[in-house]
C-alpha positions as CSV (number, residue, x, y, z in Angstrom):
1,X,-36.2,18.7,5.0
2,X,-33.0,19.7,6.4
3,X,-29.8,17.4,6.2
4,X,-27.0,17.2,8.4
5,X,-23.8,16.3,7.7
6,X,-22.7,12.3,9.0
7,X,-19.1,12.0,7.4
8,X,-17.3,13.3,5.1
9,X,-15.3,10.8,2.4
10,X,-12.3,12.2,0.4
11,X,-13.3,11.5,-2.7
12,X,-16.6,10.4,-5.0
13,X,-15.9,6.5,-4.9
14,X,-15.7,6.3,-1.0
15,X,-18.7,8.6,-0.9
16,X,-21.3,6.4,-3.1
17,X,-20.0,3.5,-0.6
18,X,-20.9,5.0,2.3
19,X,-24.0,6.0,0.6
20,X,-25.1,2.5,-0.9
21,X,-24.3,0.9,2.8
22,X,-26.8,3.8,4.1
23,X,-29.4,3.4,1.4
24,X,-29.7,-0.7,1.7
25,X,-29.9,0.2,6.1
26,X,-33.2,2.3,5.1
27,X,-31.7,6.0,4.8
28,X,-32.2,8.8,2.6
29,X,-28.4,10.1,1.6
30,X,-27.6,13.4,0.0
31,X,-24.0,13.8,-1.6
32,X,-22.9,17.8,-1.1
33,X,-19.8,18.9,-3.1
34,X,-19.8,15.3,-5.3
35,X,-19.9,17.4,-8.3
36,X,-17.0,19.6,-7.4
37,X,-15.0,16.5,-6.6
38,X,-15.7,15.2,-10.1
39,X,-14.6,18.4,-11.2
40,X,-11.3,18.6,-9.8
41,X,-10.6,14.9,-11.8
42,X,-12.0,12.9,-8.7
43,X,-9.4,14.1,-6.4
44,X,-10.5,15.8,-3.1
45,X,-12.8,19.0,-3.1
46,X,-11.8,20.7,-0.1
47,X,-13.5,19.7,3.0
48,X,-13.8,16.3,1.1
49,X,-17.8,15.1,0.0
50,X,-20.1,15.5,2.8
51,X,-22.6,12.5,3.5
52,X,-25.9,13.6,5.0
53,X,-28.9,12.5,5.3
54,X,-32.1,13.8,7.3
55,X,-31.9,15.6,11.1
56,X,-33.9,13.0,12.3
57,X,-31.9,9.6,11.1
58,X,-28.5,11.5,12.1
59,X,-27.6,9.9,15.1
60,X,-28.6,6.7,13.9
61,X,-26.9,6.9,10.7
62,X,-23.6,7.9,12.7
63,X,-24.2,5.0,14.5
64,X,-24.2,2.6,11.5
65,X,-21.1,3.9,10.1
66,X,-19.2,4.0,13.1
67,X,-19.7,-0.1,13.1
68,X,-18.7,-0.1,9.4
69,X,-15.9,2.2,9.9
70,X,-14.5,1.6,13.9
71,X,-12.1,4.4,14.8
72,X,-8.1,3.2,14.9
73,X,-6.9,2.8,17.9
């Protein structure tokens, strides 16, 4: 199963809340770099954590936290 990248969140905390909203909508979520952002005392791994989930739900999982998150205007 391949997983693309949805967002990124700059640190852990922000990352399992983006994950949890994704999970309880029916997605599968993978965390990539979590564990370096624990590492680094919770701070920001560079390129921050990446939230991704399958290549088929990717669009649709964009989707959802674009309505959660609406871009500033």
């Amino acid at each position: 199963m391949d997983f693309i990248t949805v967002s990124r969140a700059v640190n852990p905390a922000e990352a399992d809340l983006a994950k949890s909203f994704l999970e309880a909508n029916g997605f599968f979520v993978n965390l990539k770099s979590e564990d370096e952002a624990i590492s680094f005392g919770y701070g920001s791994p560079i390129g921050g954590v990446q939230i991704q989930v399958p290549e088929d739900q990717a669009e649709s999982a964009r989707t959802l936290l674009q309505t959660q998150n609406p871009p500033s205007s």
